[in-house]
N, C-alpha and C positions, 0 to 999 in steps of 0.2 A: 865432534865429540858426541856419543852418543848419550842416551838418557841414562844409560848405566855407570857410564862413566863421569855425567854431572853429578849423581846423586852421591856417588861414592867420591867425589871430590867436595863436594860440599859437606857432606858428614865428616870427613878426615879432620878439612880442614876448622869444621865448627866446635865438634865435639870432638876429634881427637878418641882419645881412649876412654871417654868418660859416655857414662849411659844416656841416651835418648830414645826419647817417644817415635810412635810412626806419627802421630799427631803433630809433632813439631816438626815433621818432615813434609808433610801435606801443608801446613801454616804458609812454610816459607816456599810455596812452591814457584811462585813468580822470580825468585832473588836464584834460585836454583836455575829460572829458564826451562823448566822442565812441566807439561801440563798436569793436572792434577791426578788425571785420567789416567796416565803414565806412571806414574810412582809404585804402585802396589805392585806391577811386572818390575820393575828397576831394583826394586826392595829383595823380591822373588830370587831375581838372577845373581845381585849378590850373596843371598842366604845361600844357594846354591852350589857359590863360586868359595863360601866358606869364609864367607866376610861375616 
């Protein structure tokens, strides 16, 4: 699985339809499995993908 596809299972499944921060997406980055370093591309390529 890659980093875009934890990020976007972890937001699905946390927040669902409801609003979050990037801030609580960098917090839980350990629980995601995903480096920290990594999120702002992860973030990117969903915006992109029309997520």
């Amino acid at each position: 699985m890659t980093g875009i596809d934890k990020v976007y299972k972890f937001i699905y499944e946390t927040y669902g339809e409801h609003p979050f921060t990037t801030e609580q997406i960098y917090a839980q980055a350990d629980l995601i499995g995903i480096k920290k370093s990594s999120i702002a591309g992860a973030l990117q390529q969903l915006k992109k993908k029309g997520f």
